[in-house]
C-alpha positions as CSV (number, residue, x, y, z in Angstrom):
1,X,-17.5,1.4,14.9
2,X,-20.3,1.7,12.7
3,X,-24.4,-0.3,12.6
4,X,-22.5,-3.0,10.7
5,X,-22.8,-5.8,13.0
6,X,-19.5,-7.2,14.0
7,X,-17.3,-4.5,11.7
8,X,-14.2,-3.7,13.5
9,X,-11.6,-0.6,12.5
10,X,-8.5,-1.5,11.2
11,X,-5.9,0.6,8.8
12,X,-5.3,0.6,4.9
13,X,-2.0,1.5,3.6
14,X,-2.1,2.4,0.4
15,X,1.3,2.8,-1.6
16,X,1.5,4.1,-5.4
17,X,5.1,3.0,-7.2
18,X,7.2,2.6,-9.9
19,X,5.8,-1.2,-11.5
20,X,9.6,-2.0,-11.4
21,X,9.8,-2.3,-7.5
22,X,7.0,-4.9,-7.1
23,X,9.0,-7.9,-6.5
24,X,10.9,-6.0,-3.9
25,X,8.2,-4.4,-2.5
26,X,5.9,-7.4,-1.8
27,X,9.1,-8.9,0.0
28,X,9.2,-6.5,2.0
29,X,5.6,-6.5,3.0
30,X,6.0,-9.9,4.1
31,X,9.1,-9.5,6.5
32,X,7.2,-6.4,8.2
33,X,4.1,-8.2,8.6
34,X,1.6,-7.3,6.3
35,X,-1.7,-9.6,6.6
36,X,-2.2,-9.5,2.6
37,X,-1.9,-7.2,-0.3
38,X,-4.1,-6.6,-3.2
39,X,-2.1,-4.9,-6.4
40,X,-3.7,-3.0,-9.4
41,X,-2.1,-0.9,-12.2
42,X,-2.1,2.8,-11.4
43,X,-2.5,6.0,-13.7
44,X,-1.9,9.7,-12.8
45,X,0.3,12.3,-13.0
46,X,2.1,14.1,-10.4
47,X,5.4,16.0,-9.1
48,X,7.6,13.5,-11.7
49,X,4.8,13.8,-14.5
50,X,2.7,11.6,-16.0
51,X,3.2,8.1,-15.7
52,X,2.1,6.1,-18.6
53,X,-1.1,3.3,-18.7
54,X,1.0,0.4,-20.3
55,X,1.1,-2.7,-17.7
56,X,5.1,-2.6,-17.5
57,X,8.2,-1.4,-15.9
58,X,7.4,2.5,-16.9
59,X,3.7,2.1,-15.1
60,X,2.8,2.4,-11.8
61,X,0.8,-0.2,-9.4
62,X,-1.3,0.8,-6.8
63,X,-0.4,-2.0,-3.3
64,X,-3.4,-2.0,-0.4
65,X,-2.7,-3.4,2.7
66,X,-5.0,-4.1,5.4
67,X,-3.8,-4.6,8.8
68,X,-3.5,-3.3,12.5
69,X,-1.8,0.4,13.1
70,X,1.2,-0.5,14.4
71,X,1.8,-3.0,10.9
72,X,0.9,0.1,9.2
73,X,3.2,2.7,10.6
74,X,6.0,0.4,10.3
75,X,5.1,-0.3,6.7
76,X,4.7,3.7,6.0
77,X,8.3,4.3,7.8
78,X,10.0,1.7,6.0
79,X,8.9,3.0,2.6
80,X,10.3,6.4,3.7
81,X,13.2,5.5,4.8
82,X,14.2,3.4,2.1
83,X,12.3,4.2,-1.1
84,X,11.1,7.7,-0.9
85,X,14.7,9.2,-2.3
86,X,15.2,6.8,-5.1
87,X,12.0,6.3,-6.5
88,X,8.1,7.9,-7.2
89,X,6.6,6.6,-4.4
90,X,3.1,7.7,-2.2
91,X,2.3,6.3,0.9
92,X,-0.7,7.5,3.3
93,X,-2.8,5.3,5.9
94,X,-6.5,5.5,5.9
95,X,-8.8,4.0,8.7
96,X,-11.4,1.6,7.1
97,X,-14.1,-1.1,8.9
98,X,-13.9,-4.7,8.1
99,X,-15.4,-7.4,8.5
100,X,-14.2,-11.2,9.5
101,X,-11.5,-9.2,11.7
102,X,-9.4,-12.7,12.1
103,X,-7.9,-11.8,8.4
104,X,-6.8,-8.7,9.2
């Protein structure tokens, strides 16, 4: 924990996709118990090439979850198991401190 008065650790799950799956994907969130979720668009270029900048099914969006480990190990399992052979995905946890810990 850091100086931060009342800051508490919790985990971010961050998840880059295909545009196209965010309907499905925010579904999914909910059933496995994710607190929230913030989306933005995403830009990059990786192991299937570049993906384009326009706000629509060809782009990618960038999903942030912030929640308790065990939410976000499920969350990172699921996506492997059943979006990681079909579709450009990335999914990798990172431990951040919070504030107003009841949200999370």
């Amino acid at each position: 924990m850091s100086e931060h008065s009342g800051a508490a650790t919790r985990t971010l799950v961050t998840i880059i996709c295909e545009a196209v799956l965010e309907s499905r994907l925010l579904k999914d969130l909910d059933a496995l118990g994710a607190p929230g979720w913030t989306i933005s668009e995403a830009r990059g270029s990786g192991s299937r090439g570049v993906r384009a900048s326009d706000w629509d099914n060809n782009s990618n969006i960038r999903v942030e979850v912030v929640c308790g480990r065990p939410v976000a190990e499920k969350i990172m399992q699921y996506m492997q198991v059943h979006y990681y052979a079909d579709f450009a995905m990335i999914c990798f946890l990172s431990d951040v401190e919070v504030l107003r810990l009841h949200k999370f």
